[in-house]
mmCIF file of the N, C-alpha and C atoms, coordinates in Angstrom:
data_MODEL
# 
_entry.id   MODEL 
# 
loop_
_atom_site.group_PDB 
_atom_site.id 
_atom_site.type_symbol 
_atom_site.label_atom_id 
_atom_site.label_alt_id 
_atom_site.label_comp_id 
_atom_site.label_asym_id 
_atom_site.label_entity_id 
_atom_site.label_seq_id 
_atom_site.pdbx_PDB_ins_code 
_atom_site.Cartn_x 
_atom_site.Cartn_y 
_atom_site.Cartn_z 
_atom_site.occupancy 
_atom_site.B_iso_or_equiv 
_atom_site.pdbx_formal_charge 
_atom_site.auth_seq_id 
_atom_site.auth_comp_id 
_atom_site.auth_asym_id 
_atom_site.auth_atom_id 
_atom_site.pdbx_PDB_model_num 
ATOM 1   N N  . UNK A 1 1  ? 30.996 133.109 -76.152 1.00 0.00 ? 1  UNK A N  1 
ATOM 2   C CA . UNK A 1 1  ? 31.340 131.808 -76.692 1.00 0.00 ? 1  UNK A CA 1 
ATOM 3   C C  . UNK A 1 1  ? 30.031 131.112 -77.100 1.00 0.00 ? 1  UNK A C  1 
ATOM 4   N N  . UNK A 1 2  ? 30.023 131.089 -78.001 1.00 0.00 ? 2  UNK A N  1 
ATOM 5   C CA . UNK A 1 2  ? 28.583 130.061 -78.895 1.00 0.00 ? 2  UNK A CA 1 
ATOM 6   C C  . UNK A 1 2  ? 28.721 128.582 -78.479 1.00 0.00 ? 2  UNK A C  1 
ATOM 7   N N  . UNK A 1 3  ? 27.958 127.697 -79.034 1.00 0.00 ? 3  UNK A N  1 
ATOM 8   C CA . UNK A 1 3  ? 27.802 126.376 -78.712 1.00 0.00 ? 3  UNK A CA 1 
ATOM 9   C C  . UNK A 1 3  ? 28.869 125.820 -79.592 1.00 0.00 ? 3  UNK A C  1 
ATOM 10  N N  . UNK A 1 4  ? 29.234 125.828 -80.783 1.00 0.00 ? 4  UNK A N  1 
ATOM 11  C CA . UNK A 1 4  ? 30.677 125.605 -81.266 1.00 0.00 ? 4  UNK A CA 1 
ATOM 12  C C  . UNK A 1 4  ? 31.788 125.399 -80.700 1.00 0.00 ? 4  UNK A C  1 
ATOM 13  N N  . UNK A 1 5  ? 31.856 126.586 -80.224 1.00 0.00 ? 5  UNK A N  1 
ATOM 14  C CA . UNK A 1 5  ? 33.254 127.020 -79.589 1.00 0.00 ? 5  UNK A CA 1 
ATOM 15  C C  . UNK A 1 5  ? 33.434 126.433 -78.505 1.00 0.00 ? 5  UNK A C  1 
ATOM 16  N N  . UNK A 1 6  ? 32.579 126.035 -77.547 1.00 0.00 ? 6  UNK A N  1 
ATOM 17  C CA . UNK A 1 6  ? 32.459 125.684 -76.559 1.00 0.00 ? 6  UNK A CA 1 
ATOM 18  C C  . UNK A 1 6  ? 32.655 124.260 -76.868 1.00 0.00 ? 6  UNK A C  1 
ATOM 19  N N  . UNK A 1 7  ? 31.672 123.448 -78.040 1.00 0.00 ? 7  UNK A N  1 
ATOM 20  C CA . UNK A 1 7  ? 32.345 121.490 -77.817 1.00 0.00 ? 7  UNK A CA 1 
ATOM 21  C C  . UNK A 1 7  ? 33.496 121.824 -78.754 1.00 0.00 ? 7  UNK A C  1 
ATOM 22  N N  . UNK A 1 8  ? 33.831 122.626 -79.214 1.00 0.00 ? 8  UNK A N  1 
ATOM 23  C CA . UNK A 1 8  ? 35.553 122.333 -79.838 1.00 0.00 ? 8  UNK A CA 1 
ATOM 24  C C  . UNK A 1 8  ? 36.818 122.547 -78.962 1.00 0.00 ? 8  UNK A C  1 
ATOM 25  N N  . UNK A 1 9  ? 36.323 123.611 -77.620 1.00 0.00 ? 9  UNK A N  1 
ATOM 26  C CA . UNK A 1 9  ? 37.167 123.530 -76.562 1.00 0.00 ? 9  UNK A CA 1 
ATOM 27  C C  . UNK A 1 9  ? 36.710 122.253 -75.285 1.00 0.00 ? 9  UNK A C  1 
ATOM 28  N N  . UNK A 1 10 ? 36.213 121.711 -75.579 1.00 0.00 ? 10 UNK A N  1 
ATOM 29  C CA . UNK A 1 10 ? 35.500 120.398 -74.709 1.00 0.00 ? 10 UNK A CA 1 
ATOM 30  C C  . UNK A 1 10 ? 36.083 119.397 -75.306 1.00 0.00 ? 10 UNK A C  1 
ATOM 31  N N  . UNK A 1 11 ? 36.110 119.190 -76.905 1.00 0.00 ? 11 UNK A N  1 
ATOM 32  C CA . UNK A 1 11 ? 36.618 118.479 -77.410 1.00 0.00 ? 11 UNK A CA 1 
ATOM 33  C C  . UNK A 1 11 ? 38.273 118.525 -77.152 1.00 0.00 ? 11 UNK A C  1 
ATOM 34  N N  . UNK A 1 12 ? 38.901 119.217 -77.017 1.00 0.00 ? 12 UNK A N  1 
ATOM 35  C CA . UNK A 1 12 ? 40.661 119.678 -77.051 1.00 0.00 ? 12 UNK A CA 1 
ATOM 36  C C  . UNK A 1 12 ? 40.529 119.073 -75.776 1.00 0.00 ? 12 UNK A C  1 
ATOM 37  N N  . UNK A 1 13 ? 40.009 119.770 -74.569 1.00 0.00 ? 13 UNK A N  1 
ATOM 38  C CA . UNK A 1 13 ? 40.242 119.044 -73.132 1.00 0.00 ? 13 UNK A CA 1 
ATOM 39  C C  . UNK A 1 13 ? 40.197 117.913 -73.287 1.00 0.00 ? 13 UNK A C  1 
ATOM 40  N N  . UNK A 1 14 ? 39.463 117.153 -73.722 1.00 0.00 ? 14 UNK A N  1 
ATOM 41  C CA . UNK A 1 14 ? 39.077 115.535 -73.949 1.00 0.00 ? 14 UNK A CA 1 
ATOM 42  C C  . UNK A 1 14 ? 40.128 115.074 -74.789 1.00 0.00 ? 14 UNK A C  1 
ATOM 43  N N  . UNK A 1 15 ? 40.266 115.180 -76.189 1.00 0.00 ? 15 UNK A N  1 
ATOM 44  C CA . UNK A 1 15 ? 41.626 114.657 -75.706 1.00 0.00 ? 15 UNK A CA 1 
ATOM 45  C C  . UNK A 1 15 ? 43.020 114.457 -75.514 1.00 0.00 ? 15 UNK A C  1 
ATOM 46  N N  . UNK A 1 16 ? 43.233 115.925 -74.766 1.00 0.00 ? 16 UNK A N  1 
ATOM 47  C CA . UNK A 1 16 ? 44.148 116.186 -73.677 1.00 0.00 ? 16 UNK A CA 1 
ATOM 48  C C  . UNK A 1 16 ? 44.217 114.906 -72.422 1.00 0.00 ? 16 UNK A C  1 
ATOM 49  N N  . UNK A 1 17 ? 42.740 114.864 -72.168 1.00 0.00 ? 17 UNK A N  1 
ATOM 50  C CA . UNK A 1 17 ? 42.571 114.030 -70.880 1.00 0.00 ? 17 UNK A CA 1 
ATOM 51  C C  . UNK A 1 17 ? 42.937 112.300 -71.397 1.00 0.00 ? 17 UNK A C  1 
ATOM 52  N N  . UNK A 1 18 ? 42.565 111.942 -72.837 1.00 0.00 ? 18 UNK A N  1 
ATOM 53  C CA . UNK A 1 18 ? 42.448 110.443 -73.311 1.00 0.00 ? 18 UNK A CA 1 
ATOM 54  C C  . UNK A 1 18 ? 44.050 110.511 -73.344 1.00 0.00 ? 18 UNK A C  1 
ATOM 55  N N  . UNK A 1 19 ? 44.583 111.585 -74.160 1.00 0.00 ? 19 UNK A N  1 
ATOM 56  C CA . UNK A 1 19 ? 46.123 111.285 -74.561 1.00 0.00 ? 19 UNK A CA 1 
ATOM 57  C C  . UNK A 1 19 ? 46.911 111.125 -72.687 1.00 0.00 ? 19 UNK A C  1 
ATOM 58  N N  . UNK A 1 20 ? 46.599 112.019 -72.040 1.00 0.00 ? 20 UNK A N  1 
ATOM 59  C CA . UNK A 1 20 ? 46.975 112.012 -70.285 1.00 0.00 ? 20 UNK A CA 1 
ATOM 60  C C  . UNK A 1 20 ? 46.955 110.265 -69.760 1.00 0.00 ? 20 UNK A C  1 
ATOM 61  N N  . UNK A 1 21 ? 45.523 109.726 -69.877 1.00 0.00 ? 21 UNK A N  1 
ATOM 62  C CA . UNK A 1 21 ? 45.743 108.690 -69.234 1.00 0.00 ? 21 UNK A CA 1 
ATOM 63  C C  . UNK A 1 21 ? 46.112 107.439 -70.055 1.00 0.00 ? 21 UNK A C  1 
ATOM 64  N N  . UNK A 1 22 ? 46.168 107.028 -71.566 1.00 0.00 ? 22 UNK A N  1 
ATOM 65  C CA . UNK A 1 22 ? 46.495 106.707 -72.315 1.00 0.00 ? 22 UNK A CA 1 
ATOM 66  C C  . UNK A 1 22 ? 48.474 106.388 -72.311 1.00 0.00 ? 22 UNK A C  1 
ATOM 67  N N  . UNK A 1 23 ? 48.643 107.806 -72.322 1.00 0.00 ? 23 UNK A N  1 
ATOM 68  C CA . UNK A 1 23 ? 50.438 107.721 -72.050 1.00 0.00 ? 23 UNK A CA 1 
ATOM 69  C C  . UNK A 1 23 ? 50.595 107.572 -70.842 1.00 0.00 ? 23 UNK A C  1 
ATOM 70  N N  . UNK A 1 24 ? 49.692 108.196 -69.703 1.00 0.00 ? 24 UNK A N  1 
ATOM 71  C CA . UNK A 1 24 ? 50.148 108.000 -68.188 1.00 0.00 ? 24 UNK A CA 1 
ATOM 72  C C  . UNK A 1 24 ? 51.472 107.240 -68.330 1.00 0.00 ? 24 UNK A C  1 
ATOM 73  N N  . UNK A 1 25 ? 51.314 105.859 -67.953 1.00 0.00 ? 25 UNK A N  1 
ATOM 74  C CA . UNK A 1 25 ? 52.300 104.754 -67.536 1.00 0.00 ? 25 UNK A CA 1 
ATOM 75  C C  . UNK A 1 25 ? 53.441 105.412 -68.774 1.00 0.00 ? 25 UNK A C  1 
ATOM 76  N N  . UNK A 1 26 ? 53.715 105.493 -69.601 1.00 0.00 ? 26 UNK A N  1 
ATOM 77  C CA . UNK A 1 26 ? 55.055 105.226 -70.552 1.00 0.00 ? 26 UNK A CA 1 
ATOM 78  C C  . UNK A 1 26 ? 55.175 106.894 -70.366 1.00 0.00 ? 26 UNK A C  1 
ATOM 79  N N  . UNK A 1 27 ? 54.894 107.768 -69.752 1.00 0.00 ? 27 UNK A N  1 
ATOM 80  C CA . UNK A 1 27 ? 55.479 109.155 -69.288 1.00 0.00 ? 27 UNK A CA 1 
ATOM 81  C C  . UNK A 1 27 ? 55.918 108.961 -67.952 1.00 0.00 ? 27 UNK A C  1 
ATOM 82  N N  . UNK A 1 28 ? 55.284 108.017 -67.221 1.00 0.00 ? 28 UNK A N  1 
ATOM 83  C CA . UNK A 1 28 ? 56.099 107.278 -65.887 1.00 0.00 ? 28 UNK A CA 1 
ATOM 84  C C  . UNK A 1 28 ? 57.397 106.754 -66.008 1.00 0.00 ? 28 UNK A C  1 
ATOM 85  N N  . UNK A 1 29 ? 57.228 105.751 -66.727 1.00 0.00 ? 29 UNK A N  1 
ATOM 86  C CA . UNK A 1 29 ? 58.264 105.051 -67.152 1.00 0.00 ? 29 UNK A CA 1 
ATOM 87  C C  . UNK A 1 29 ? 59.185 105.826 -67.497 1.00 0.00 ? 29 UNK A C  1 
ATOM 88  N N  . UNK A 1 30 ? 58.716 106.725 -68.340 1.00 0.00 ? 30 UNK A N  1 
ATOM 89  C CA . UNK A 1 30 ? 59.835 107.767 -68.592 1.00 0.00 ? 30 UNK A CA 1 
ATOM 90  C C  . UNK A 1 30 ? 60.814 108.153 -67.775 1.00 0.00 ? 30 UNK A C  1 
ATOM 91  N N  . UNK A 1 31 ? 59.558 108.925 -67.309 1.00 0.00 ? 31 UNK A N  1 
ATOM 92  C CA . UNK A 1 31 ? 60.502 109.359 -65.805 1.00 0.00 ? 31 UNK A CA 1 
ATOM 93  C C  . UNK A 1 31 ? 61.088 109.038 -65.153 1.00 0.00 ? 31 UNK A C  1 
ATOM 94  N N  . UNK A 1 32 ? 61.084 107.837 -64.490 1.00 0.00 ? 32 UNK A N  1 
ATOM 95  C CA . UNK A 1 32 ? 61.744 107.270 -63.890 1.00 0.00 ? 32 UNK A CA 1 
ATOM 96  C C  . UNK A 1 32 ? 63.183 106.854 -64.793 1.00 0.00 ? 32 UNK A C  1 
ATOM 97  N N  . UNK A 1 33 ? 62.853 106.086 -66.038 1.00 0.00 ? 33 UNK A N  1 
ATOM 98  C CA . UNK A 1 33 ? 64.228 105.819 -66.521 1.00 0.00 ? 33 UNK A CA 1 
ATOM 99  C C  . UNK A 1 33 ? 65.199 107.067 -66.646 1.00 0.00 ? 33 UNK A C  1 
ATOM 100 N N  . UNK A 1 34 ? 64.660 108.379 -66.689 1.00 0.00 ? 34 UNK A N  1 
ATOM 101 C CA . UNK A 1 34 ? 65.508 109.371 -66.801 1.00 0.00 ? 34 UNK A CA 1 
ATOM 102 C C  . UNK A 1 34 ? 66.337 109.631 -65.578 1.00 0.00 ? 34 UNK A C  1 
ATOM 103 N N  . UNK A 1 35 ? 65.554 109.311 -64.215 1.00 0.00 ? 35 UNK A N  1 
ATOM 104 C CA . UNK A 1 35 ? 66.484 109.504 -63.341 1.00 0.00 ? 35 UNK A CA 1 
ATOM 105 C C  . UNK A 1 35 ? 67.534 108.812 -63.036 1.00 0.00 ? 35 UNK A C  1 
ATOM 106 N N  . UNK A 1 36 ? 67.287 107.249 -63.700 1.00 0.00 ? 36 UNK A N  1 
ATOM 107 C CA . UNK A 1 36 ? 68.089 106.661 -64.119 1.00 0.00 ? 36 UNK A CA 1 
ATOM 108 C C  . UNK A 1 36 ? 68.949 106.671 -64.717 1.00 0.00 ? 36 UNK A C  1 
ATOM 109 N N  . UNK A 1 37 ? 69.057 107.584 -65.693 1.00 0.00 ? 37 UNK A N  1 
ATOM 110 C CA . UNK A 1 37 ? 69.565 108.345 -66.661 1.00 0.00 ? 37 UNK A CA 1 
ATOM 111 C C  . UNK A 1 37 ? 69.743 106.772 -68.038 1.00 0.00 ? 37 UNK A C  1 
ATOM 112 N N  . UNK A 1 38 ? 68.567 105.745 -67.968 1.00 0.00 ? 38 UNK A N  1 
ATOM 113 C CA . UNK A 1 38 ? 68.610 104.901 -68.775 1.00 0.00 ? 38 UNK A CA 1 
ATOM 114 C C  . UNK A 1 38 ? 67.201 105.474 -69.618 1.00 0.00 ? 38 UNK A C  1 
ATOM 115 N N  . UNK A 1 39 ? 67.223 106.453 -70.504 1.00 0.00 ? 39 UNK A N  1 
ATOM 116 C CA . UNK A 1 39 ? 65.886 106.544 -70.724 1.00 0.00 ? 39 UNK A CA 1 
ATOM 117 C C  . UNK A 1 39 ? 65.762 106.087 -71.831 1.00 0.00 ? 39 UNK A C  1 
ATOM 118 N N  . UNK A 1 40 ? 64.560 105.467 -72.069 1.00 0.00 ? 40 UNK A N  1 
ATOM 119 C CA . UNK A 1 40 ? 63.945 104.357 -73.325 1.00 0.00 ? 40 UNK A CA 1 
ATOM 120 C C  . UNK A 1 40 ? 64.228 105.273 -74.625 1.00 0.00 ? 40 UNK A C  1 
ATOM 121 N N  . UNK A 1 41 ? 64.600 104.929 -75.776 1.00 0.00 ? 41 UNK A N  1 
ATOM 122 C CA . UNK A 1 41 ? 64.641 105.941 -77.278 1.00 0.00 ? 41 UNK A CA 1 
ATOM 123 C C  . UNK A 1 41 ? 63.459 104.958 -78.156 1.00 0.00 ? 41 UNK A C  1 
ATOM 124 N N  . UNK A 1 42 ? 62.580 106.188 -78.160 1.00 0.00 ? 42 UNK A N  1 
ATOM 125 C CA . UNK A 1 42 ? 61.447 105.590 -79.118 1.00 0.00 ? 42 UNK A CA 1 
ATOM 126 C C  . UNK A 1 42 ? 62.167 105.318 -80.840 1.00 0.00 ? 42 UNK A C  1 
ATOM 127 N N  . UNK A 1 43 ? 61.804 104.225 -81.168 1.00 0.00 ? 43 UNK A N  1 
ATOM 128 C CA . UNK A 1 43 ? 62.121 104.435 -82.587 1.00 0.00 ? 43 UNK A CA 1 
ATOM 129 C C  . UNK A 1 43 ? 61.178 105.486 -83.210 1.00 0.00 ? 43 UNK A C  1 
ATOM 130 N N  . UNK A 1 44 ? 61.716 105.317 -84.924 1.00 0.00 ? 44 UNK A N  1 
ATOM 131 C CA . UNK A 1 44 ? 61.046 106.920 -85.507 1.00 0.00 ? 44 UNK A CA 1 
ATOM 132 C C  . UNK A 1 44 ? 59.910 106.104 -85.781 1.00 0.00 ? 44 UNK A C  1 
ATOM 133 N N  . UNK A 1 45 ? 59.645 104.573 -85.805 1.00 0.00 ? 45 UNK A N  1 
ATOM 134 C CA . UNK A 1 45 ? 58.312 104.453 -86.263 1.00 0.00 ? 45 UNK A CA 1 
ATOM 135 C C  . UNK A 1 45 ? 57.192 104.709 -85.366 1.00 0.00 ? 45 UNK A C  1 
ATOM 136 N N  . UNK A 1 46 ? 57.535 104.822 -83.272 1.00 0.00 ? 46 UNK A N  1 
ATOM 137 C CA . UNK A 1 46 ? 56.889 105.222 -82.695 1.00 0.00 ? 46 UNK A CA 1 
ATOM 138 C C  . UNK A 1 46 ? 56.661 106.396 -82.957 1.00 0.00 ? 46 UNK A C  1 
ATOM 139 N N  . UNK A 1 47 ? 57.973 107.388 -82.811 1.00 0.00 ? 47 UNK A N  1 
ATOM 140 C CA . UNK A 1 47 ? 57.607 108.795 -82.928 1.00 0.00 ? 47 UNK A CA 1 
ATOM 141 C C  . UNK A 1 47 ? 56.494 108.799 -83.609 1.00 0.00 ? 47 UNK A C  1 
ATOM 142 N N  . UNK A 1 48 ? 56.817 108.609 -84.947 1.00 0.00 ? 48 UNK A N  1 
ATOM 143 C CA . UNK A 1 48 ? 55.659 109.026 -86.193 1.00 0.00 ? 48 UNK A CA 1 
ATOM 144 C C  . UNK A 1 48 ? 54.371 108.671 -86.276 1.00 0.00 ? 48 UNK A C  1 
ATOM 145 N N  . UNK A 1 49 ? 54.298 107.363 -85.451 1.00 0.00 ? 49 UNK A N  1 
ATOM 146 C CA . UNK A 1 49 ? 52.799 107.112 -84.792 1.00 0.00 ? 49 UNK A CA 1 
ATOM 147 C C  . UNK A 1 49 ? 51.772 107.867 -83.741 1.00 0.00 ? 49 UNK A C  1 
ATOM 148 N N  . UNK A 1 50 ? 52.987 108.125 -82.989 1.00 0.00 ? 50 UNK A N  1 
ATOM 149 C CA . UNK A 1 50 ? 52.036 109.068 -81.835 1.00 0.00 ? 50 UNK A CA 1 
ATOM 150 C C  . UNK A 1 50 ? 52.236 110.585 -82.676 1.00 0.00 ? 50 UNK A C  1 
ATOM 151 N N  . UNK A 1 51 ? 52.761 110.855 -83.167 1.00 0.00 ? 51 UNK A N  1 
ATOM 152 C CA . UNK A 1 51 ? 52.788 112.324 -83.378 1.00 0.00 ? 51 UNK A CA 1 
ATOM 153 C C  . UNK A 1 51 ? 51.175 112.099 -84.776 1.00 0.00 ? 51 UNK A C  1 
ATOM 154 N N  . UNK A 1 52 ? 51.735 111.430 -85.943 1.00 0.00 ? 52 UNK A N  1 
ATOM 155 C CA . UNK A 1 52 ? 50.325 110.924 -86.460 1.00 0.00 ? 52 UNK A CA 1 
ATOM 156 C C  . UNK A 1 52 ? 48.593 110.754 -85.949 1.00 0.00 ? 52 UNK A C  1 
ATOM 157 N N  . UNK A 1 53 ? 49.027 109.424 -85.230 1.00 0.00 ? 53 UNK A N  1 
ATOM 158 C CA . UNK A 1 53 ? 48.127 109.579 -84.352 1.00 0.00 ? 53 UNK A CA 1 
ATOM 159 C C  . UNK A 1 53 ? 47.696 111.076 -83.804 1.00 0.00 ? 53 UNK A C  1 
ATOM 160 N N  . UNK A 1 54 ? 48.083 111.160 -82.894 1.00 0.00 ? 54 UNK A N  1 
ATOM 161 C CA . UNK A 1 54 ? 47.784 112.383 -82.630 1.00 0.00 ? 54 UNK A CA 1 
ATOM 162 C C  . UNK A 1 54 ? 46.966 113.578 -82.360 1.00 0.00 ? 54 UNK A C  1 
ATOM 163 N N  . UNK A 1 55 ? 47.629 113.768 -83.929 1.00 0.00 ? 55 UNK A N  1 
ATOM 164 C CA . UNK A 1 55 ? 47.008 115.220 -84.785 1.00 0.00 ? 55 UNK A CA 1 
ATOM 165 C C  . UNK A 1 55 ? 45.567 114.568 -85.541 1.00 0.00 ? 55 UNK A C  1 
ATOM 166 N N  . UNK A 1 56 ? 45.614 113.231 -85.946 1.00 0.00 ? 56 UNK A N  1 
ATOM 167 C CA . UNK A 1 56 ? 44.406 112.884 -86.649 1.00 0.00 ? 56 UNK A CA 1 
ATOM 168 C C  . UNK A 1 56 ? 43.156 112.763 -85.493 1.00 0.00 ? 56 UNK A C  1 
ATOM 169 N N  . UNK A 1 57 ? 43.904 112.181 -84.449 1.00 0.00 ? 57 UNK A N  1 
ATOM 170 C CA . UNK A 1 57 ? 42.621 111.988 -83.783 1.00 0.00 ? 57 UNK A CA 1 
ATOM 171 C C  . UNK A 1 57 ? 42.069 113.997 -83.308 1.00 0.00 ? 57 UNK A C  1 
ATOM 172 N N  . UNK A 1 58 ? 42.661 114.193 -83.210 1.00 0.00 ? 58 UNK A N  1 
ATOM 173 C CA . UNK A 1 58 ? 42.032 116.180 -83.105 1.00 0.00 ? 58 UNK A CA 1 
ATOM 174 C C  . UNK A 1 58 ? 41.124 115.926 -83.815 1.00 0.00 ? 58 UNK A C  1 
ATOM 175 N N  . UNK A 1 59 ? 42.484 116.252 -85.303 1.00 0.00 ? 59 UNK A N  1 
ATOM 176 C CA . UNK A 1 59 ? 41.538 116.280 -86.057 1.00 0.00 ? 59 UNK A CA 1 
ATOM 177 C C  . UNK A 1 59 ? 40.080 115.662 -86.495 1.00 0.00 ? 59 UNK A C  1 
ATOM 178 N N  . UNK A 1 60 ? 39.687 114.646 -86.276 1.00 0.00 ? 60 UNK A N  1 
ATOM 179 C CA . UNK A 1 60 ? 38.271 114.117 -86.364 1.00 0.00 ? 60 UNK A CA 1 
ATOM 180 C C  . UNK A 1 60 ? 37.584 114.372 -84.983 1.00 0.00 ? 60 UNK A C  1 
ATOM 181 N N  . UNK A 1 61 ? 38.369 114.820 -84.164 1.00 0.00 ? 61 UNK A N  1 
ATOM 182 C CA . UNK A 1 61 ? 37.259 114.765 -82.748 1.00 0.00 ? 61 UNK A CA 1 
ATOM 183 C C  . UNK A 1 61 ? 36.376 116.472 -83.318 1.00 0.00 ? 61 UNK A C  1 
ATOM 184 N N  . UNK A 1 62 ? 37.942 117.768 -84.093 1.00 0.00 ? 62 UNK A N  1 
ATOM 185 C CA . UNK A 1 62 ? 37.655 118.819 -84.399 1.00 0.00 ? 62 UNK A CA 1 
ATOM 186 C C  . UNK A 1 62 ? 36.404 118.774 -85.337 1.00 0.00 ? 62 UNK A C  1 
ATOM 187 N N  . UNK A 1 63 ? 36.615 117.683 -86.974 1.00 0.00 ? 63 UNK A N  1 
ATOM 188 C CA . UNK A 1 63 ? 35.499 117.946 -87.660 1.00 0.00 ? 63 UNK A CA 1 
ATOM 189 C C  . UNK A 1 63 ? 34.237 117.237 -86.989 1.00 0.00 ? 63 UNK A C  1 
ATOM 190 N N  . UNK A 1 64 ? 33.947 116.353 -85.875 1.00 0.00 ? 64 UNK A N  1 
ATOM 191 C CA . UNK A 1 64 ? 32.861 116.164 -85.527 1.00 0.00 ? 64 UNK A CA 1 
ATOM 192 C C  . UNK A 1 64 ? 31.901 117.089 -84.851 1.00 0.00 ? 64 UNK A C  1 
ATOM 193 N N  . UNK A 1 65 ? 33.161 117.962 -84.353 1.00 0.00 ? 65 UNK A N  1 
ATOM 194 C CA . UNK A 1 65 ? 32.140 119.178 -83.695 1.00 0.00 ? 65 UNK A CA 1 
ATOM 195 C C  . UNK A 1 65 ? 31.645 119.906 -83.910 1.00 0.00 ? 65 UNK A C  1 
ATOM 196 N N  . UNK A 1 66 ? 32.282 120.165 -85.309 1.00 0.00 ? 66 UNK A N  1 
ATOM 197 C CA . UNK A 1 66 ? 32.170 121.169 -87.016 1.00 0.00 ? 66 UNK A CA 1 
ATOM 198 C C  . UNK A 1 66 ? 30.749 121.099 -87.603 1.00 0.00 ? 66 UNK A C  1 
ATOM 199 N N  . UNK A 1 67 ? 30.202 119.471 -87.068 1.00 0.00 ? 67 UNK A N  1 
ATOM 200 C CA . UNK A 1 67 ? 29.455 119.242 -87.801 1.00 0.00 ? 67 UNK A CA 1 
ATOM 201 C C  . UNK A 1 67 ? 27.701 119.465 -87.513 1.00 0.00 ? 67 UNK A C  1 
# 
């Protein structure tokens, strides 16, 4: 594994770890409302934000490491 490879898999853990504590609470929440069986329905404009979000932020964490 070269020095590349290595901050582009540093980079993925990271943010794995930002998106982890970031959603923490509203994957709680989740949870819990599910056992509730009241669970929250994101609208599609959330969906499309976090899924957006997302992939862009990779993506620029990916081309910074590129660079």
């Amino acid at each position: 594994m070269d020095r590349r490879d290595f901050l582009r898999e540093t980079a993925k853990t990271g943010v794995a770890a930002l998106l982890t504590v970031a959603l923490g609470p509203a994957i709680v929440d989740y949870a819990q409302a599910q056992e509730k069986s009241t669970a929250p329905q994101f609208t599609d404009a959330e969906t499309w934000l976090l899924d957006t979000g997302t992939r862009q932020l990779g993506s620029d964490l990916a081309s910074l490491v590129d660079r």
